[in-house]
C-alpha positions as CSV (number, residue, x, y, z in Angstrom):
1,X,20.4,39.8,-30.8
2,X,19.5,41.6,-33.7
3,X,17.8,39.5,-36.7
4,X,19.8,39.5,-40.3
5,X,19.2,41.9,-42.5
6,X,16.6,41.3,-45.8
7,X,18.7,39.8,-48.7
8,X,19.0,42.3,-51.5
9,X,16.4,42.1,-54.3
10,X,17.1,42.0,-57.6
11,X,15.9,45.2,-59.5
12,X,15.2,46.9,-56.4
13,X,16.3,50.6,-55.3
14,X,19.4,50.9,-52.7
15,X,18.0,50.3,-49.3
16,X,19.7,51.3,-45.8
17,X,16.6,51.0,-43.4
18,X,17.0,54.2,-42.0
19,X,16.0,58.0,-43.0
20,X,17.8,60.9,-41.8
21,X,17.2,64.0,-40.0
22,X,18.5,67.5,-39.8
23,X,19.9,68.8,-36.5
24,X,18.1,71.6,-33.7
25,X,18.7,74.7,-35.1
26,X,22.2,75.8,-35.0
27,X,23.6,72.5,-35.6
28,X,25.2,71.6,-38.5
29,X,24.9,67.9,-38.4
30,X,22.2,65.0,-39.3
31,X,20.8,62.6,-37.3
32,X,19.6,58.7,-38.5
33,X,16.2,58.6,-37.4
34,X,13.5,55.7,-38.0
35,X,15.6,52.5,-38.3
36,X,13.7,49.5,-39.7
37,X,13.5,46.4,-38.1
38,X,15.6,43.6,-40.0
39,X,17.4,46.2,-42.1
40,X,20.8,46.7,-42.8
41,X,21.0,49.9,-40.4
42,X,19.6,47.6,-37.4
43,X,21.8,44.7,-38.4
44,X,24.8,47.1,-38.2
45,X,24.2,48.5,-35.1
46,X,22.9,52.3,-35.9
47,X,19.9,53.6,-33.7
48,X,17.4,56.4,-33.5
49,X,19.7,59.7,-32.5
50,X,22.5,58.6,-33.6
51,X,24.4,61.1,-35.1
52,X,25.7,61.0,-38.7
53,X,29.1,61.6,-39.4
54,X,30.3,60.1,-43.3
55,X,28.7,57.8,-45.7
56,X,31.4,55.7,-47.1
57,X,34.0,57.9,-46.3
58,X,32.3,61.1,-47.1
59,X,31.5,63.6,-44.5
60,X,28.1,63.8,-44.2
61,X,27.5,67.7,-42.6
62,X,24.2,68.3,-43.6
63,X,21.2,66.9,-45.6
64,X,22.8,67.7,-49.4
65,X,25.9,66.1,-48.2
66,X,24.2,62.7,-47.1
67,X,22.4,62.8,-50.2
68,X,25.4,63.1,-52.5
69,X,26.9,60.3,-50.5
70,X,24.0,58.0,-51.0
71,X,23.9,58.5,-54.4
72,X,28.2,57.7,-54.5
73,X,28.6,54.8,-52.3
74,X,24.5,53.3,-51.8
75,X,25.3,50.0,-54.3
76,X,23.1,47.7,-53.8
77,X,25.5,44.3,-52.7
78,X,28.2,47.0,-51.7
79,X,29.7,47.4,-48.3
80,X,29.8,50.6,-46.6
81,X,31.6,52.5,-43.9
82,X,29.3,54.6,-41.8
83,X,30.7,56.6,-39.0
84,X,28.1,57.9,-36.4
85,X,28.5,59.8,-32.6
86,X,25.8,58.8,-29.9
87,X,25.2,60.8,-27.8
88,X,22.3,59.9,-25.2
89,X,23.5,61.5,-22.3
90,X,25.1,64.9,-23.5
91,X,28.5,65.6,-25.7
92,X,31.0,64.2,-22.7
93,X,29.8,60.8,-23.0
94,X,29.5,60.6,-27.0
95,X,30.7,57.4,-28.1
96,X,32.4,57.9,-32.1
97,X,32.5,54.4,-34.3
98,X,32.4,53.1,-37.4
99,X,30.4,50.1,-38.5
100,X,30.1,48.2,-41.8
101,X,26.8,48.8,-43.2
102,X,25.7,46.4,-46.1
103,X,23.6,48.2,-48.9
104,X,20.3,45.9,-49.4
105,X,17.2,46.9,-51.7
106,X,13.7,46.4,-51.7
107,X,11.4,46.7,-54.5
108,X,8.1,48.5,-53.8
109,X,5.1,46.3,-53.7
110,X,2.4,46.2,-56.3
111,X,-1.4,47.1,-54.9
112,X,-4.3,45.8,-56.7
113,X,-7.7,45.9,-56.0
114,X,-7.9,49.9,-56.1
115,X,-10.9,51.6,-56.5
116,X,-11.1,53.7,-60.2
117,X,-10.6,57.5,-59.8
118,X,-11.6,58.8,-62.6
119,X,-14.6,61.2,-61.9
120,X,-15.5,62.9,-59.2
121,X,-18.2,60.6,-58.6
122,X,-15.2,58.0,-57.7
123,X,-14.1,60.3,-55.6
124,X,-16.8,60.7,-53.5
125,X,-17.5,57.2,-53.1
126,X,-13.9,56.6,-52.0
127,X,-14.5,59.0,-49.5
128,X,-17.5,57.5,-48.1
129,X,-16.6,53.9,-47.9
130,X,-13.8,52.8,-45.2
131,X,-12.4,50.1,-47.7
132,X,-12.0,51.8,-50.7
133,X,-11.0,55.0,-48.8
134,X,-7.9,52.4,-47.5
135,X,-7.5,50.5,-50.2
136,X,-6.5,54.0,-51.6
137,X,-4.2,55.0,-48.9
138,X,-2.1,52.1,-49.8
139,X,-1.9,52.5,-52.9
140,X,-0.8,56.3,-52.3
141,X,1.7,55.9,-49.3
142,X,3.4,52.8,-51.6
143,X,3.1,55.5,-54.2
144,X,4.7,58.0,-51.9
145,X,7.3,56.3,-49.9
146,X,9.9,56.9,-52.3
147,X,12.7,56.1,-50.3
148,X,10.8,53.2,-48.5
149,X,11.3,54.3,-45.4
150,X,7.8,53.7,-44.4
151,X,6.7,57.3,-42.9
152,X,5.2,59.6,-45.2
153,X,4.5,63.3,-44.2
154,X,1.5,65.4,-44.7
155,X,3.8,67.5,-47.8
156,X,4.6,63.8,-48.9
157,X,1.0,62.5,-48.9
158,X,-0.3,65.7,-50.3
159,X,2.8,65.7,-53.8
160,X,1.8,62.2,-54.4
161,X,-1.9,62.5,-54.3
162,X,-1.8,65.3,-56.7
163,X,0.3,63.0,-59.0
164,X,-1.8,60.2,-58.5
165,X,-5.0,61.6,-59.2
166,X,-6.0,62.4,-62.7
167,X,-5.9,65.4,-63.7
168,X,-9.5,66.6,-63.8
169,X,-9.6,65.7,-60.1
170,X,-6.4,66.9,-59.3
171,X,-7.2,70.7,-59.6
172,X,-10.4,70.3,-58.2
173,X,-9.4,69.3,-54.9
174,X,-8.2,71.2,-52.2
175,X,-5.1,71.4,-50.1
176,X,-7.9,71.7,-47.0
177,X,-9.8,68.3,-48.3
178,X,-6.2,66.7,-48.7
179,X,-5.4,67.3,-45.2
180,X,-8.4,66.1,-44.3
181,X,-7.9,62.6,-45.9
182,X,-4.3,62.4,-44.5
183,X,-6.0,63.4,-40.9
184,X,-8.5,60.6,-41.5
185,X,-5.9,58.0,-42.0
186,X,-3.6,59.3,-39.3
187,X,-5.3,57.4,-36.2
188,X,-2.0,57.7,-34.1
189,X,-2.1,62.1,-34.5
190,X,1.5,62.0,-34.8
191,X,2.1,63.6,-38.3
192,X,3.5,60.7,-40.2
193,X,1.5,58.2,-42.1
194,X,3.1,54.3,-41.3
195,X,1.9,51.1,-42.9
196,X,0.8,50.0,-39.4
């Protein structure tokens, strides 16, 4: 049995539980990848893999397509069609279908508690100390996770650290010693940060 899906939030951002993917090379299609548990996309069915055909109605061929469609039809509240092919064990035994896919939202959380970052002294003491160094992280990946999908990727980390950091730290501070940090906080060495 899969659990209910979250109840929308007021003020929040449109919310599917799901992010996508683009297809091997030489495909044009997208794939649903990373579904949440208790989100709409587990309560309606859609797994990992599963290809993605339309978005409420509209084809969804590639990445700018899905996007477009999310921005048309992702109303929070709203009901919406979404077609998908699995195909687990090659292209003859695809199974094509359309489920109803309520549009929930969530509002990103509010961290408190983290350490100033004002000098470089701040810095460095971050980067010493476990705590504040993850007290940090969670403030960034919250910062990050625009989409709330709960993965960030190195590019990801790396964009949002430079906009979180003030400026006078910002350009001091290297693309190398932000890969570090994001390789310090990825215990599982799988390329994705998760709030795990």
């Amino acid at each position: 049995t899969v659990p209910a899906a979250s109840a929308p939030l007021p003020g929040g951002k449109p919310w599917l539980g799901f992010a996508v993917k683009k297809g091997q090379k030489g495909k044009r299609s997208i794939y649903v990848q990373d579904v949440a548990e208790r989100s709409p996309a587990e309560a309606a069915g859609l797994m990992d893999e599963d290809e993605l055909i339309s978005f409420g109605g509209t084809p969804t061929p590639n990445m700018a397509a899905f996007r477009n469609a999310f921005s048309q039809h992702a109303i929070v509240g709203r009901t919406v069609d979404v077609e998908f092919a699995r195909d687990h064990a090659g292209k003859d035994n695809a199974i094509r279908k359309t489920v109803p896919l309520l549009v929930s939202s969530k509002v990103k959380p509010i961290i408190t508690d983290v350490p100033p970052m004002n000098t470089h002294s701040d810095l460095r003491a971050i980067l010493t100390n476990p705590r504040k160094l993850e007290k940090c992280s969670e403030a960034a990946f919250v910062s990050a996770d625009d989409d709330m999908s709960g993965l960030i990727t190195r590019k990801e980390f790396s964009e949002a650290m430079r906009d979180w950091l003030p400026p006078s730290i910002a350009h001091n501070v290297s693309e190398h010693e932000l890969q570090g940090l994001f390789d310090r906080v990825d215990d599982d060495r799988s390329g994705f940060l998760n709030r795990s």
